[in-house]
VOTI-324828 format. One record per residue: residue in one letter; x, y, z of N, C-alpha, C in turn; residue number from 1; chain. Coordinates in Angstrom, 1 decimal. Layout:
BEGIN
lokol a, neast X, nnorth Y, nup Z, caeast X, canorth Y, caup Z, ceast X, cnorth Y, cup Z, bator NUM, donu A
...
! end
This chain:
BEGIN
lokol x, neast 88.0, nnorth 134.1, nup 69.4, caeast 86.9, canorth 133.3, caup 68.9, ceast 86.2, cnorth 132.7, cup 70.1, bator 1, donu A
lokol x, neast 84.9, nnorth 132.7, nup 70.3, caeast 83.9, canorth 132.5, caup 71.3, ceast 84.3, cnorth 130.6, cup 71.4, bator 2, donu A
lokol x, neast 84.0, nnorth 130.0, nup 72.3, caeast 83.7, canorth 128.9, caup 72.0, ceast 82.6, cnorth 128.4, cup 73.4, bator 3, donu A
lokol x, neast 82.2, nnorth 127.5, nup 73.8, caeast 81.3, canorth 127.0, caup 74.6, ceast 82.0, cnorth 125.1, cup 74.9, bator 4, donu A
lokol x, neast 81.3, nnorth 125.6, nup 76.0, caeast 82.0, canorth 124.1, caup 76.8, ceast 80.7, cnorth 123.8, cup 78.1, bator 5, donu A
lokol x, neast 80.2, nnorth 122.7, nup 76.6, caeast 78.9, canorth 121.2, caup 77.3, ceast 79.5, cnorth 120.6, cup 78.1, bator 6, donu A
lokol x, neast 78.8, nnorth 120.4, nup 79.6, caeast 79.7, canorth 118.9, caup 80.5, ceast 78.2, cnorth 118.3, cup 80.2, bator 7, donu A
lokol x, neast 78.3, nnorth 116.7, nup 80.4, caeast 77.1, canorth 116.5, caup 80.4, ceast 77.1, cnorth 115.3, cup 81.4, bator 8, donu A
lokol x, neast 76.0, nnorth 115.2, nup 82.2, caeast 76.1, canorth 114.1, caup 83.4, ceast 75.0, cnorth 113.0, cup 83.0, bator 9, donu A
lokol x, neast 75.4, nnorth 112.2, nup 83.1, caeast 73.9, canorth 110.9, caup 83.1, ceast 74.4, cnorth 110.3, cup 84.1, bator 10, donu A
lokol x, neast 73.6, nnorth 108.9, nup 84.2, caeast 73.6, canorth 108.2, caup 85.5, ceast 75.2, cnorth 107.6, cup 85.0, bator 11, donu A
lokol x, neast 75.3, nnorth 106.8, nup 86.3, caeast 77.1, canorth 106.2, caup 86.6, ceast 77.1, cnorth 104.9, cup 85.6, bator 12, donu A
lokol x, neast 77.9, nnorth 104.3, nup 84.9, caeast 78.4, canorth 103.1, caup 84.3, ceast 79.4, cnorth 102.8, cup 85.1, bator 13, donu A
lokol x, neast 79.1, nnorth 101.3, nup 85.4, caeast 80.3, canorth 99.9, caup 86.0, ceast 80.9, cnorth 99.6, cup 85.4, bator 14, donu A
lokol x, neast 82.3, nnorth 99.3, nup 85.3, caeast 82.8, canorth 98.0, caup 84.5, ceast 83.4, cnorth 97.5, cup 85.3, bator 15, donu A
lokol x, neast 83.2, nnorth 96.1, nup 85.2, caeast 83.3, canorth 94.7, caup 85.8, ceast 84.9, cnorth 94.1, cup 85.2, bator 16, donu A
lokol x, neast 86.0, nnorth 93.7, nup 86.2, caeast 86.9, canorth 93.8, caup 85.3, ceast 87.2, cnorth 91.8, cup 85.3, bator 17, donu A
lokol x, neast 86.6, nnorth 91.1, nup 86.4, caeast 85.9, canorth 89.7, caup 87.0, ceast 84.9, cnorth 89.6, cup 86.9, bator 18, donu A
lokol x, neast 84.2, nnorth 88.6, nup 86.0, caeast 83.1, canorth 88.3, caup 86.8, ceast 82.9, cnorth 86.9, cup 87.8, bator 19, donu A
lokol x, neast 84.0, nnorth 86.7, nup 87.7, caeast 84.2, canorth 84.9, caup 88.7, ceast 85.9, cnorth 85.2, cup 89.4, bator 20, donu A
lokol x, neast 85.4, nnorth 85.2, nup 90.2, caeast 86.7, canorth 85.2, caup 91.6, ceast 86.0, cnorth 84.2, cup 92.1, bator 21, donu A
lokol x, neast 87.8, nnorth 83.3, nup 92.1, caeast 87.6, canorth 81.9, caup 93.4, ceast 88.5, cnorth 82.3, cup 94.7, bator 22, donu A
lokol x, neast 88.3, nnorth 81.9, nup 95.1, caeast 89.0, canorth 81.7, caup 96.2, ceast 88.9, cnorth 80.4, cup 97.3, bator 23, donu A
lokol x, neast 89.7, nnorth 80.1, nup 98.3, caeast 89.4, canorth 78.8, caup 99.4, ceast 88.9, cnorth 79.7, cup 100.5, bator 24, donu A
lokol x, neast 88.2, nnorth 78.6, nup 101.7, caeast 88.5, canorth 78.7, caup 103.1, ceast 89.7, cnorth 79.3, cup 103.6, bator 25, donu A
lokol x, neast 89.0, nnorth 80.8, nup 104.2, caeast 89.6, canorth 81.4, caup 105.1, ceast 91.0, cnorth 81.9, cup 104.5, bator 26, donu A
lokol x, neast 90.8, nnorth 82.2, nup 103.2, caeast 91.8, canorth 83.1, caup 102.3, ceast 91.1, cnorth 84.3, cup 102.2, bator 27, donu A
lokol x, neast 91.8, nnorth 85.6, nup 101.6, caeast 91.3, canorth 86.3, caup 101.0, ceast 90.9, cnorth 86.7, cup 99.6, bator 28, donu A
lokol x, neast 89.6, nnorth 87.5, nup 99.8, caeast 88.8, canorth 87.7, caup 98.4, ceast 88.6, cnorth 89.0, cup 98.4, bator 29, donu A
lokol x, neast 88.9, nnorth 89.9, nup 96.7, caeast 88.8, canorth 90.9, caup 96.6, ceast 87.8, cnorth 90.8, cup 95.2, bator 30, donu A
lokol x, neast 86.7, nnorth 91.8, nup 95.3, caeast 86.0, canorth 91.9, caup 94.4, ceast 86.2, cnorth 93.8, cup 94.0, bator 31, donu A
lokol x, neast 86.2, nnorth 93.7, nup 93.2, caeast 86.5, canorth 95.4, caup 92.3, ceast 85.5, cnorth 95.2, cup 91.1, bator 32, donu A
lokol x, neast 84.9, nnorth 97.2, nup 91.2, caeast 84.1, canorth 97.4, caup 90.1, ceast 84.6, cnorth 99.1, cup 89.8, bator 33, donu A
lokol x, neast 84.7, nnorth 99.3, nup 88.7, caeast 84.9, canorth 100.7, caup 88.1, ceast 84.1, cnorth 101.2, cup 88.0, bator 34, donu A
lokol x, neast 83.7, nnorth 102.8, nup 88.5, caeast 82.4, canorth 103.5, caup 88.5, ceast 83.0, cnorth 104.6, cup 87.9, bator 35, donu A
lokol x, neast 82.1, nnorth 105.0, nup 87.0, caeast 82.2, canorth 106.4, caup 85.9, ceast 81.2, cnorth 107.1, cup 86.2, bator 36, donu A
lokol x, neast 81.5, nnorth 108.4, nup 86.6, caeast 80.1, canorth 109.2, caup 87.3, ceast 80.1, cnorth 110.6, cup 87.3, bator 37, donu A
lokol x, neast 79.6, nnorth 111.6, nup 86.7, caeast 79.6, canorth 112.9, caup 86.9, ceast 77.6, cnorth 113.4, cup 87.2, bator 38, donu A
lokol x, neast 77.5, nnorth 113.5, nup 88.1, caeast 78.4, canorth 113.8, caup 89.3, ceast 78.4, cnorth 113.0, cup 90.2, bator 39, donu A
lokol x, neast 79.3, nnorth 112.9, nup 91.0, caeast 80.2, canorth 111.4, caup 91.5, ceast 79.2, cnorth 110.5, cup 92.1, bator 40, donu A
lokol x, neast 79.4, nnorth 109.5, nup 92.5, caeast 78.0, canorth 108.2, caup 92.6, ceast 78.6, cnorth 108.0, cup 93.8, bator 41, donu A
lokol x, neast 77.3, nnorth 107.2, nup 94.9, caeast 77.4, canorth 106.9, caup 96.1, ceast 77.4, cnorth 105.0, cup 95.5, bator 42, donu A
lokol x, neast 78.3, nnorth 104.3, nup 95.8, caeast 78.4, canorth 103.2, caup 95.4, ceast 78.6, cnorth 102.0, cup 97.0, bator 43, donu A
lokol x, neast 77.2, nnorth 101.3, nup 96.7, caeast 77.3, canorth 100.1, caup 97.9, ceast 77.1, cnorth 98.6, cup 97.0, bator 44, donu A
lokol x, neast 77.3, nnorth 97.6, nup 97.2, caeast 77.5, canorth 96.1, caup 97.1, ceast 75.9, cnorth 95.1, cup 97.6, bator 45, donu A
lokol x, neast 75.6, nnorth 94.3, nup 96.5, caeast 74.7, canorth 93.6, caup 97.0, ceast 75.4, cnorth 92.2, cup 97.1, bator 46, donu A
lokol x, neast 74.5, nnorth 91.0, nup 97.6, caeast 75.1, canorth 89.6, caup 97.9, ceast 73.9, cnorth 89.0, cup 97.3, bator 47, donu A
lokol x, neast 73.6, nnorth 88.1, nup 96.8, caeast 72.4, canorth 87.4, caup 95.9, ceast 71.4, cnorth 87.9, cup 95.8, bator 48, donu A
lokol x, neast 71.4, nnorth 89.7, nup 95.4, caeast 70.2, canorth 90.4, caup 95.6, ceast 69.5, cnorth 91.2, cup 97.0, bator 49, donu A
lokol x, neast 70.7, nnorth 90.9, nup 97.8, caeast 70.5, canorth 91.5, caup 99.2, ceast 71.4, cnorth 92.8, cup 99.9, bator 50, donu A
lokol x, neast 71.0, nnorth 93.0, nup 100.1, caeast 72.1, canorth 94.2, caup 100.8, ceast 73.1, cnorth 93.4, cup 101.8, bator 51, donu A
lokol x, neast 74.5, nnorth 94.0, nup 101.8, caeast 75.6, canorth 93.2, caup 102.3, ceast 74.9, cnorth 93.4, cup 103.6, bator 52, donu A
lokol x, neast 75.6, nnorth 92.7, nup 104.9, caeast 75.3, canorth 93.0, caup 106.5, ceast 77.2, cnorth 93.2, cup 106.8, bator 53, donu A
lokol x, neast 76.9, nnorth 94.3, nup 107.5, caeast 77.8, canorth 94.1, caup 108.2, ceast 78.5, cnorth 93.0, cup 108.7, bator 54, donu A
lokol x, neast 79.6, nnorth 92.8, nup 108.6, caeast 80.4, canorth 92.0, caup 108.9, ceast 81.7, cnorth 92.1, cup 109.9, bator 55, donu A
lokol x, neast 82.4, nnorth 91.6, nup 110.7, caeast 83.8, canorth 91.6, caup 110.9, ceast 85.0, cnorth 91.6, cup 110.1, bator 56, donu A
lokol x, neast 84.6, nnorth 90.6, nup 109.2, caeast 85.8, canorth 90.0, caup 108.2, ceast 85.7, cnorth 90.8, cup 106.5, bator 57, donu A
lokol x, neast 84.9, nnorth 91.4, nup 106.9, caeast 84.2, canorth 92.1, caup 105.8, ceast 84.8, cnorth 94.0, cup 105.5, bator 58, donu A
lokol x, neast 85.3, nnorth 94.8, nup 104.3, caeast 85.8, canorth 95.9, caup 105.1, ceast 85.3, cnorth 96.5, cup 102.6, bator 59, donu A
lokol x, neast 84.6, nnorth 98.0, nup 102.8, caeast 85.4, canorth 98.3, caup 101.3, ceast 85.8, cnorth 99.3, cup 101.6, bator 60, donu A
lokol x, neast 86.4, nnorth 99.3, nup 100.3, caeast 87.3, canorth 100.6, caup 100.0, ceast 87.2, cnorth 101.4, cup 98.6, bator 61, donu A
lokol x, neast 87.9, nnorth 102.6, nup 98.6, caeast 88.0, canorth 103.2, caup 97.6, ceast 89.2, cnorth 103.7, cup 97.2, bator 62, donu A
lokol x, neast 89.7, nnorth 103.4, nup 96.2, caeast 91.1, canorth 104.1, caup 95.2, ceast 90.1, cnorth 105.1, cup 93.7, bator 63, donu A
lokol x, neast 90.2, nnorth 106.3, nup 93.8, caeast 89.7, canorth 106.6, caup 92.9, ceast 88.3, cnorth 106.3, cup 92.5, bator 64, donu A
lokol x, neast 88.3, nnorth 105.8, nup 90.9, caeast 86.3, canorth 105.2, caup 90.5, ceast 87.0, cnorth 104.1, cup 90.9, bator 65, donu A
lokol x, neast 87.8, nnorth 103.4, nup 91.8, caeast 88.0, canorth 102.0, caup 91.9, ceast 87.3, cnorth 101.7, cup 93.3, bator 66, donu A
lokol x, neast 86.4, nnorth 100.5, nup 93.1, caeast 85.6, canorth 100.2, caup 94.6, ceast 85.7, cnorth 98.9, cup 94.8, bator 67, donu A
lokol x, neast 86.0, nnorth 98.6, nup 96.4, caeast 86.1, canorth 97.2, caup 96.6, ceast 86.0, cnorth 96.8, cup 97.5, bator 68, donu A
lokol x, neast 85.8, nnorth 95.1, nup 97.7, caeast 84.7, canorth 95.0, caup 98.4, ceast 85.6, cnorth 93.6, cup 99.0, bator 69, donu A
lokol x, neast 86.4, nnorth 93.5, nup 99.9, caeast 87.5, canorth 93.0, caup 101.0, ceast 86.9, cnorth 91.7, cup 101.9, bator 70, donu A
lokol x, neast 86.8, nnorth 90.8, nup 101.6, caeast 86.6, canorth 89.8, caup 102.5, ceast 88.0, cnorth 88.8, cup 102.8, bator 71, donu A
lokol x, neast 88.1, nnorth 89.4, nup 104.3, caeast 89.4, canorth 88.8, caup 105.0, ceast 89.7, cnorth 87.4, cup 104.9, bator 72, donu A
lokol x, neast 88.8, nnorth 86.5, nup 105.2, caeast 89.0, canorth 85.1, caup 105.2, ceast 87.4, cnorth 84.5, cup 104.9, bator 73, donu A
lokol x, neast 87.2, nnorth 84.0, nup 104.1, caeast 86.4, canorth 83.3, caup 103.3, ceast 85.6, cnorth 82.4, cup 103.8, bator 74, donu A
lokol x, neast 84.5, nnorth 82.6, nup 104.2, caeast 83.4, canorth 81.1, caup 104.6, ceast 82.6, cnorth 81.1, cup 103.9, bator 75, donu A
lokol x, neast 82.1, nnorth 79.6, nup 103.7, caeast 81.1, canorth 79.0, caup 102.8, ceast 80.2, cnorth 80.4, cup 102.8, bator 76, donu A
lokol x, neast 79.7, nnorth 80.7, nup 103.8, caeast 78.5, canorth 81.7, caup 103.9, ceast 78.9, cnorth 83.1, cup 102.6, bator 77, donu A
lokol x, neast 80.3, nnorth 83.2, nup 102.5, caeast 80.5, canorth 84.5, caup 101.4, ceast 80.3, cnorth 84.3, cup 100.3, bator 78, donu A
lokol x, neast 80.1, nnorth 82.8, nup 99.7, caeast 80.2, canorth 82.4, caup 98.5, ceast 78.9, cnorth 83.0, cup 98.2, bator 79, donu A
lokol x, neast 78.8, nnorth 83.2, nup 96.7, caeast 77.8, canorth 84.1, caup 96.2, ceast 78.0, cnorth 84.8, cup 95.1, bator 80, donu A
lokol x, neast 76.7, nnorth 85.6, nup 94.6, caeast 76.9, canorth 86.2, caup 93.6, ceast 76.4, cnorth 87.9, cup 93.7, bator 81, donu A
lokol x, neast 77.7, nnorth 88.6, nup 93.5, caeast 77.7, canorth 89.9, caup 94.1, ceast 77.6, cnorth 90.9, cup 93.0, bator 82, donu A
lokol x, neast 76.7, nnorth 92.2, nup 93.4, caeast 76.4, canorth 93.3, caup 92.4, ceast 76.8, cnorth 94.7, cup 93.0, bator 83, donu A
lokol x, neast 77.5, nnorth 95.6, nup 91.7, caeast 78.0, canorth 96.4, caup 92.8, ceast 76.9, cnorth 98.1, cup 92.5, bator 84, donu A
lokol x, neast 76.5, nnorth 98.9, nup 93.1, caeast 75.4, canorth 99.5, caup 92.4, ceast 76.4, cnorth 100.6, cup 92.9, bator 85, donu A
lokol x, neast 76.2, nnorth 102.0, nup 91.9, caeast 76.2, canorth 103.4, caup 92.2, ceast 75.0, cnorth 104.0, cup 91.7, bator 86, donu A
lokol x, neast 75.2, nnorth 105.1, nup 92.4, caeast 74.0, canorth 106.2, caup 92.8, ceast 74.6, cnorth 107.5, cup 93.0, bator 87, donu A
lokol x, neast 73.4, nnorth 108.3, nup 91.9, caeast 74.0, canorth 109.9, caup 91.8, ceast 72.5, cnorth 110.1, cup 91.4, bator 88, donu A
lokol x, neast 72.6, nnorth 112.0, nup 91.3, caeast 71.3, canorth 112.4, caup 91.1, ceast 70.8, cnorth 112.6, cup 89.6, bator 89, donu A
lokol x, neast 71.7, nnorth 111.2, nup 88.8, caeast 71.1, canorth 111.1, caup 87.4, ceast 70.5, cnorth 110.1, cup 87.6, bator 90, donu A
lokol x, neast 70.7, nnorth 109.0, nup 88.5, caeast 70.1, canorth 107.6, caup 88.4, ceast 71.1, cnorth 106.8, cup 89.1, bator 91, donu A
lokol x, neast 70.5, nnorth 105.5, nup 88.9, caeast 71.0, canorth 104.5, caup 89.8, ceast 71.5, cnorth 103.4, cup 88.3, bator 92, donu A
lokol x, neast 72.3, nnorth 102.6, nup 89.0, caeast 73.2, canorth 101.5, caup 87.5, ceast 73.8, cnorth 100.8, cup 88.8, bator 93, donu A
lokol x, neast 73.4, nnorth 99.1, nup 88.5, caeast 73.6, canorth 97.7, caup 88.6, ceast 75.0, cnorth 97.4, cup 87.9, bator 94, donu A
lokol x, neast 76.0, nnorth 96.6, nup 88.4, caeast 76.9, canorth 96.1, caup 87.6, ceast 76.7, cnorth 95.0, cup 87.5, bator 95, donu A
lokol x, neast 76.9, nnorth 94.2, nup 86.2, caeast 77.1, canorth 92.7, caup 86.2, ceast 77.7, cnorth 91.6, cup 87.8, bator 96, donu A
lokol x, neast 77.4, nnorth 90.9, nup 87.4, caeast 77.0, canorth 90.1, caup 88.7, ceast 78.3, cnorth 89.4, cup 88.5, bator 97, donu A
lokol x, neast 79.0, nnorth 89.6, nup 89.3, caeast 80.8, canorth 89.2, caup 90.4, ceast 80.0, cnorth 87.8, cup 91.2, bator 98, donu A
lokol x, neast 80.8, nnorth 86.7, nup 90.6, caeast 80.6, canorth 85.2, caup 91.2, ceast 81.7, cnorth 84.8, cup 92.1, bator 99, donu A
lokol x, neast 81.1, nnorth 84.9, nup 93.6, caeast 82.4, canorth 84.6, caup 94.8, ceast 82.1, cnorth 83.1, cup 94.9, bator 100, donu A
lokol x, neast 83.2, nnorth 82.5, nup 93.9, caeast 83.3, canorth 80.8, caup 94.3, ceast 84.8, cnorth 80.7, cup 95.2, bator 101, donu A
lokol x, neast 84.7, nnorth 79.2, nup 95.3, caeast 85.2, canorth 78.3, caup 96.3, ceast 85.9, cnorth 77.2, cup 95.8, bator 102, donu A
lokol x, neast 87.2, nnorth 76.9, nup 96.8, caeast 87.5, canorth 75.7, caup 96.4, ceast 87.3, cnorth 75.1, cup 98.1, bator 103, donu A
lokol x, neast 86.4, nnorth 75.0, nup 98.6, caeast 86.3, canorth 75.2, caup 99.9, ceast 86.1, cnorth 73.2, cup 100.1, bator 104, donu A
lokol x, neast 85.7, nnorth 72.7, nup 99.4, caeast 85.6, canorth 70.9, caup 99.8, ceast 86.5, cnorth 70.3, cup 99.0, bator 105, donu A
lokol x, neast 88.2, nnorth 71.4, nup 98.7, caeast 89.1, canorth 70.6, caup 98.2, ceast 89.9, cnorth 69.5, cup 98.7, bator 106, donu A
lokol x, neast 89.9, nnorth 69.8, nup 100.4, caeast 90.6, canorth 68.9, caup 100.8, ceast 89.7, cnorth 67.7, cup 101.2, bator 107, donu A
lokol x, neast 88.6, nnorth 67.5, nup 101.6, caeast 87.4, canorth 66.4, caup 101.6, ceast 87.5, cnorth 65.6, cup 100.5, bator 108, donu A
lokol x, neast 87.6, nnorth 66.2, nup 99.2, caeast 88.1, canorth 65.9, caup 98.2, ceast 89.1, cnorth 64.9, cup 97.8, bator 109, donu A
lokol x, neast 89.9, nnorth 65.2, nup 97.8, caeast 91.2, canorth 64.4, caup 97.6, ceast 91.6, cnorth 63.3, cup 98.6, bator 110, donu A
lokol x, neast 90.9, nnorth 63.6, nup 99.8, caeast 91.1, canorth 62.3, caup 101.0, ceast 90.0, cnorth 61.2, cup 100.2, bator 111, donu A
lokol x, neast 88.6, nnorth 61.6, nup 99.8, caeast 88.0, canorth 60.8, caup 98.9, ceast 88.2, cnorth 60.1, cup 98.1, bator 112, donu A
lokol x, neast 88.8, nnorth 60.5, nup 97.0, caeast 89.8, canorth 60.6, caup 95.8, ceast 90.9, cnorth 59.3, cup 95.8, bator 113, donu A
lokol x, neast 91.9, nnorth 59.7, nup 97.2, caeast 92.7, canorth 59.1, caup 97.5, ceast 92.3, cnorth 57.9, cup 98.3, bator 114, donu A
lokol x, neast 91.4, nnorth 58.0, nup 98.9, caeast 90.9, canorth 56.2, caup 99.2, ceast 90.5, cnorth 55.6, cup 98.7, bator 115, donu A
lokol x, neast 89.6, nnorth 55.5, nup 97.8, caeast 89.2, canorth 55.1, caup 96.3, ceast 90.4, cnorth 54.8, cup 95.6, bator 116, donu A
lokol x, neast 91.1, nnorth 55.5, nup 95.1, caeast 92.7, canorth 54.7, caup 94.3, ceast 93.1, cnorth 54.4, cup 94.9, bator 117, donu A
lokol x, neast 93.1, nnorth 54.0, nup 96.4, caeast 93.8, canorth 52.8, caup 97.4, ceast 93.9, cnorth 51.5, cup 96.9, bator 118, donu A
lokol x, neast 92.1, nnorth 51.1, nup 96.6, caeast 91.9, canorth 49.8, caup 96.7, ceast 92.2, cnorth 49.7, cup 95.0, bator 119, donu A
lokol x, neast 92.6, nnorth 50.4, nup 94.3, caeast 92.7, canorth 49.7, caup 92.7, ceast 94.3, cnorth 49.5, cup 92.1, bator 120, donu A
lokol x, neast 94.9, nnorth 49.3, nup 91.4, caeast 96.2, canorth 48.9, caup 90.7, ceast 96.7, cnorth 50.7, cup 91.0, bator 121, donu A
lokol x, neast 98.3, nnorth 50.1, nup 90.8, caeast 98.8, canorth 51.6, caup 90.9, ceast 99.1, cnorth 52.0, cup 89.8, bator 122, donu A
lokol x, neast 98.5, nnorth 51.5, nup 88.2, caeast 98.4, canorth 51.9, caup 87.3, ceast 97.7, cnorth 52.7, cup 87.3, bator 123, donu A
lokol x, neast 96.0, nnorth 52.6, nup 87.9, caeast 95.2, canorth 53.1, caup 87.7, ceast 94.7, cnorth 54.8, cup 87.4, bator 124, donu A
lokol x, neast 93.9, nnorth 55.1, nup 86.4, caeast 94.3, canorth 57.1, caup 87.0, ceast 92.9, cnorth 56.9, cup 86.2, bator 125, donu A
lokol x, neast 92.5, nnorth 58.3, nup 87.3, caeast 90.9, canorth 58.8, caup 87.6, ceast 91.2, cnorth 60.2, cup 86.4, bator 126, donu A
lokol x, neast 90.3, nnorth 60.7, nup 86.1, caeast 90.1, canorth 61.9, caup 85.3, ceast 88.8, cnorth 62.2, cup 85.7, bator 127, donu A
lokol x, neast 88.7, nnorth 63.6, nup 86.2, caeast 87.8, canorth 64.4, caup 86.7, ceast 87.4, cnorth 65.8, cup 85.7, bator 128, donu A
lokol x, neast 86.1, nnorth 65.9, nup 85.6, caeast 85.8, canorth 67.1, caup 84.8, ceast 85.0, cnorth 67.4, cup 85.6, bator 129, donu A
lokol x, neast 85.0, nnorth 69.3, nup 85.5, caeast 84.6, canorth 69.9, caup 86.3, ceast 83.5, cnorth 70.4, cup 85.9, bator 130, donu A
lokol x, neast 82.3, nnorth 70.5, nup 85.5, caeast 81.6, canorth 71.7, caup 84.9, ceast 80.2, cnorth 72.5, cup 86.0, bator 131, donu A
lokol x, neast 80.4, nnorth 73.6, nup 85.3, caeast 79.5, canorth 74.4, caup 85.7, ceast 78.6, cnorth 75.4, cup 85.3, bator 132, donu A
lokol x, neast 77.3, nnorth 75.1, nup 85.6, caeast 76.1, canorth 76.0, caup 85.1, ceast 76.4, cnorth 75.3, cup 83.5, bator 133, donu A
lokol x, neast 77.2, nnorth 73.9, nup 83.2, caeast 76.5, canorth 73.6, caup 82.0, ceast 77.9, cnorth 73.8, cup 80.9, bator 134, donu A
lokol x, neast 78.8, nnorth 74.5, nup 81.9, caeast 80.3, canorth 75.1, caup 80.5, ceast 81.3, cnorth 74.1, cup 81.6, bator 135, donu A
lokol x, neast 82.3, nnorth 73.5, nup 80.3, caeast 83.7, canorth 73.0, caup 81.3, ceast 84.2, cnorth 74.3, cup 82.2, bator 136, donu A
lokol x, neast 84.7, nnorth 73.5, nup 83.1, caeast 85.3, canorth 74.5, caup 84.1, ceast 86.7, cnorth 74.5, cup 84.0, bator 137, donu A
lokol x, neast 86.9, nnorth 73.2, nup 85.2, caeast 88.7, canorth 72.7, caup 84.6, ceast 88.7, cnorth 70.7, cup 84.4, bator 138, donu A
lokol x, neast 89.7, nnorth 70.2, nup 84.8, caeast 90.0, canorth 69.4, caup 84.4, ceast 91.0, cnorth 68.7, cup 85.3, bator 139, donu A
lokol x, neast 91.0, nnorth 67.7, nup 86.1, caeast 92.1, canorth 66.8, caup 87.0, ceast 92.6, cnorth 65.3, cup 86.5, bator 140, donu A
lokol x, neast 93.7, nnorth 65.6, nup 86.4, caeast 94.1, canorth 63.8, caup 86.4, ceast 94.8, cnorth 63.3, cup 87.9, bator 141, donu A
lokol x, neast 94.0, nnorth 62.4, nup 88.0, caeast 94.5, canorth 62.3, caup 89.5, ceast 95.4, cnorth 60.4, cup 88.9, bator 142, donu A
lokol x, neast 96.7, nnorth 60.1, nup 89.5, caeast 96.7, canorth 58.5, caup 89.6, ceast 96.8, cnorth 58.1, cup 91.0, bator 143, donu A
lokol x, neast 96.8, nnorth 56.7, nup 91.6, caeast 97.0, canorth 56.3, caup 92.9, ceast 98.3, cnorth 56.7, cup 93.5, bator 144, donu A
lokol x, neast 99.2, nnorth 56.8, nup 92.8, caeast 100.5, canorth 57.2, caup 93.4, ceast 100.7, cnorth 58.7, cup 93.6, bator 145, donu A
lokol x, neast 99.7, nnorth 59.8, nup 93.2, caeast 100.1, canorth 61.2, caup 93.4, ceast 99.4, cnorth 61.2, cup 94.7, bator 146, donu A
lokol x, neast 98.4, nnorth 60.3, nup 95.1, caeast 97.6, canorth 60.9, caup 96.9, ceast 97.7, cnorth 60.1, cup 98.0, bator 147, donu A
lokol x, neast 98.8, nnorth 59.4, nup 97.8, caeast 98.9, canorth 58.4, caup 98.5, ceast 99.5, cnorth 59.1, cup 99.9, bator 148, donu A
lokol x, neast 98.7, nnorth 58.8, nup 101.1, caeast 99.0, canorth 59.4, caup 102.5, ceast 99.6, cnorth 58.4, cup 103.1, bator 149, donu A
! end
């Protein structure tokens, strides 16, 4: 019996498996995007709509459709919002936008935090809410007696 065998190629599809990676100062951050592609896609990384620059601390890689995008130790300057594009001779595809946050003014933070509950009762406790772009983020209970240096 005859049969027939269609392949059929269109442009590449991303899936985003993060869209928010935190990370601190001078840790490491990994961003990953899955690329689906026949016929296989040439896949590079944007930074708030820019093309990455070379870097030192900066390195990607590939496992498979797996791509990723390696930043060794983390400066304010990496924080951002990153897009990861492939390219084949069906077309070009944008992946949702990967948010490189920070907990980068944690410890500025808490020395603040903590001198402020200096001067009040050691009953006292602060509650902090975090929000961002508008949505709760997290949430802190700080008292005088947990920062006390």
């Amino acid at each position: 019996m005859p049969f027939c065998v269609v392949f059929i190629s269109d442009a590449p599809e991303i899936d985003i498996e993060e869209e928010l990676v935190t990370t601190e100062k001078d840790y490491e951050a990994k961003l990953k995007c899955v690329v689906h592609a026949d016929p296989k896609a040439k896949v590079s990384w944007l930074k708030d709509n820019a093309s990455v620059s070379d870097l030192d601390h900066v390195h990607t890689s590939t496992e498979g459709n797996k791509h990723y995008y390696y930043i060794a130790k983390t400066q304010a300057s990496d924080l951002g919002k990153y897009k990861c594009i492939a390219t084949n001779s069906k077309g070009t595809t944008y992946s949702k936008e990967i948010e490189l946050t920070g907990m980068l003014l944690k410890l500025s933070l808490i020395l603040v935090v903590n001198t402020l509950l200096k001067s009040y009762p050691a009953d006292t406790h602060v509650k902090w809410a975090w929000w961002r772009h508008f949505k709760f983020f997290s949430q802190i209970l700080w008292t005088s007696e947990l920062f006390l240096i």
